[in-house]
N, C-alpha and C positions, 0 to 999 in steps of 0.2 A: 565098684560100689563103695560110698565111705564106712570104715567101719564105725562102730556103734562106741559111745566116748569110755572109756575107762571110769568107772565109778567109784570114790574115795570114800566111805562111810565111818565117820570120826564116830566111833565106839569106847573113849576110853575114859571118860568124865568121869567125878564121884558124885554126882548127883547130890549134892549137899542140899538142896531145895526138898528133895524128897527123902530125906532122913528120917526116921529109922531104917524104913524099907532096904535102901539104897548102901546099907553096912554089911549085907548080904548076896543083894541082887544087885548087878549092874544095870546102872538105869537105863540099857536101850532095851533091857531083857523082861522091864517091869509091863505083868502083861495086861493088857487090854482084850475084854469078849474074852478070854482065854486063851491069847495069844502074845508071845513077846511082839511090841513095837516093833523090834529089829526083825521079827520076818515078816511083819506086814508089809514093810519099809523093802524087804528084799523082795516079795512077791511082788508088789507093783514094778519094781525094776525090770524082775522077770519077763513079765507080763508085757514090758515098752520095749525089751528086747536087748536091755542093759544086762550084761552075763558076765561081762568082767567085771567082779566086784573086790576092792584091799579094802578089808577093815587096817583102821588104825584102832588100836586096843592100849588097856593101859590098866584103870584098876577093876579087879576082880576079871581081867580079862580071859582067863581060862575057860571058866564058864561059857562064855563069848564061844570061842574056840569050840569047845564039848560039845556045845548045841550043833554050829552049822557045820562043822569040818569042813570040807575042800567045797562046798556048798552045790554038790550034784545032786542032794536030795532034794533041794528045795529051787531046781531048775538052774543054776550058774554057776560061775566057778569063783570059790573066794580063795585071797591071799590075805595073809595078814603080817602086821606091820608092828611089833612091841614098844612101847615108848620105852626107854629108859628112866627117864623123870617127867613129867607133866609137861608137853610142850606147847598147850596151848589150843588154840582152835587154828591155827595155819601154820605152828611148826612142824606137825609129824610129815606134810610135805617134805621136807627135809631132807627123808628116810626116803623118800620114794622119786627122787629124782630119777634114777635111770628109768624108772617102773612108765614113767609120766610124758611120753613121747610123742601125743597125740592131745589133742582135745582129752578134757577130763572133766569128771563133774565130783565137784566136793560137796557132802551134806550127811547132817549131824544127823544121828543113828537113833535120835529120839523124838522127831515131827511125825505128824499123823496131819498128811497132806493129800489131795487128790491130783497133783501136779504132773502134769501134760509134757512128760519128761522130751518127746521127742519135737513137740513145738516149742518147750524155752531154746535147745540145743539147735533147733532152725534157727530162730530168733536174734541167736549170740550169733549163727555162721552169717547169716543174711548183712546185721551190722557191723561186720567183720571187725568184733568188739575180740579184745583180747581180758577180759573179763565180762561177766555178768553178773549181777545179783539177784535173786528173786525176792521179791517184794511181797509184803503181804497187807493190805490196811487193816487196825484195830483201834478198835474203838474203848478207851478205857474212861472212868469215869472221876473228878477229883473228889476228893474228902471234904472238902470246903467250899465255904461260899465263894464265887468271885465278883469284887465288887469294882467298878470304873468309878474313876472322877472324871467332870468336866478340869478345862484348865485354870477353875477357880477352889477346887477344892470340893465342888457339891457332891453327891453322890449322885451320878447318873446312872447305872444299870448294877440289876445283883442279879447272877445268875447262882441258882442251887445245888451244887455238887455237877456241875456239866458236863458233859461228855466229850474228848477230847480226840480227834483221828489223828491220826500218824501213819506212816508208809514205815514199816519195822522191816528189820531182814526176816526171810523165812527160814533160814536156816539151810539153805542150796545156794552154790556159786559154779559156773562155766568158766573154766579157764582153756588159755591155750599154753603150751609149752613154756614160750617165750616169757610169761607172765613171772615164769619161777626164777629169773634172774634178777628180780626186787626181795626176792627173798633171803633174811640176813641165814647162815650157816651156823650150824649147835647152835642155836639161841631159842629162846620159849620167845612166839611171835604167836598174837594172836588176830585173828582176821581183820578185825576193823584198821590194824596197823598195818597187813599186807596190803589190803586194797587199796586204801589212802595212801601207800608208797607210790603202788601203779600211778595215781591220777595224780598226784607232784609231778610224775615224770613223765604227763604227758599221756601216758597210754590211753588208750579208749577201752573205758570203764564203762557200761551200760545198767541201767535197772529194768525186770522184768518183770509187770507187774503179774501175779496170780490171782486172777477173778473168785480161785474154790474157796474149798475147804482147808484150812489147817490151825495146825492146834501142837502146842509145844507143852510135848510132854512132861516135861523136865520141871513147869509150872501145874503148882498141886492144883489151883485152881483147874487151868487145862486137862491135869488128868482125869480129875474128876468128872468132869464134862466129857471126855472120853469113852468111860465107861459107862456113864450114863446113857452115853450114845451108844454103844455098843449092846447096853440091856434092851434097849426097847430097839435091837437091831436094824441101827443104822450101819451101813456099810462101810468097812474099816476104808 
């Protein structure tokens, strides 16, 4: 039976977006419904049957620590991983090369997603992708009018602050072992430069699109939407 992938939970941001809050609290800890993100984020894992869980931690990461311990209370087992200095969203990788011998799954410690952990991690094996990304669509809307010319200068269309779709990361990536040999050594590397290494060199890069729910915590907007959901209890 394959085992179940190694799970990397990047917990060590300073959530500067969510400032003041975030000078005290670390932002995977900021809670929702009355619950830190970070054990919503670890119960679902629980829940898909992901038990090996490394924080990677960094500021105010104590806290972090204090909460889950070895993480038997809350169904799994965490290891954690201290940065030294800020390395990014894909250097504490780094740190965890020996740890990382199998399939792994990397994802930032403050989404509020309903993600189908054990169908993306099909999905990657099936396209025997040596990355994946999960994908999310958002729909954001401009500040401005936007206006078209014809090719004489007339004005032919104005639309009013419009609504703009994009295919964003979700903040989840699949890797395989192999993957971590694009990765530079001591350097702050942050994701969008790990994975655009892989696909320079060829490797097979995939995107996974997720049809749910998610919402990144880390934007005040989102959290507020969060909680909002969370009061008239919607399901974390």
């Amino acid at each position: 039976m394959t085992r179940a992938p190694t799970v990397v939970v990047l917990a060590g941001g300073q959530g500067r977006r969510l400032l003041p809050y975030t000078l005290s609290v670390p932002k995977p800890m900021m809670p929702v419904g009355g619950k830190p993100i970070l054990e919503i984020l670890v119960g679902q894992l629980a829940g898909s049957g992901y038990a090996e869980l490394v924080f990677a931690i960094g500021h105010l990461g104590d806290i972090i620590r204090d909460h889950f311990g070895d993480g038997r209370a809350f169904g799994v087992s965490i290891r954690y991983s201290a940065e030294p200095s800020a390395l990014g969203t894909a250097g504490p990788l780094d740190l965890l090369r020996d740890m990382l011998d199998r399939t792994f799954v990397l994802v930032n410690g403050d989404i509020l997603a309903d993600f189908d952990w054990p169908a993306i991690v099909e999905a990657h094996r099936r396209n025997a992708s040596e990355a994946t990304v999960v994908l999310a669509r958002r729909d954001e809307a401009l500040d401005f009018g936007v206006v078209a010319l014809d090719p004489s200068g007339r004005v032919a269309s104005w639309q009013e602050k419009p609504g703009v779709e994009r295919l964003v990361s979700a903040g989840a990536c699949v890797f395989e072992p192999g993957a971590l040999e694009r990765l530079p050594r001591g350097e702050r590397t942050d994701l969008p430069d790990f994975v655009m290494a892989l696909v320079r060199a060829g490797r097979n890069v995939r995107g996974h699109l997720h049809p749910g729910r998610w919402l990144d915590i880390g934007r005040p907007a989102d959290y507020e939407r969060a909680c909002a959901d969370a009061a008239r209890g919607a399901p974390g």
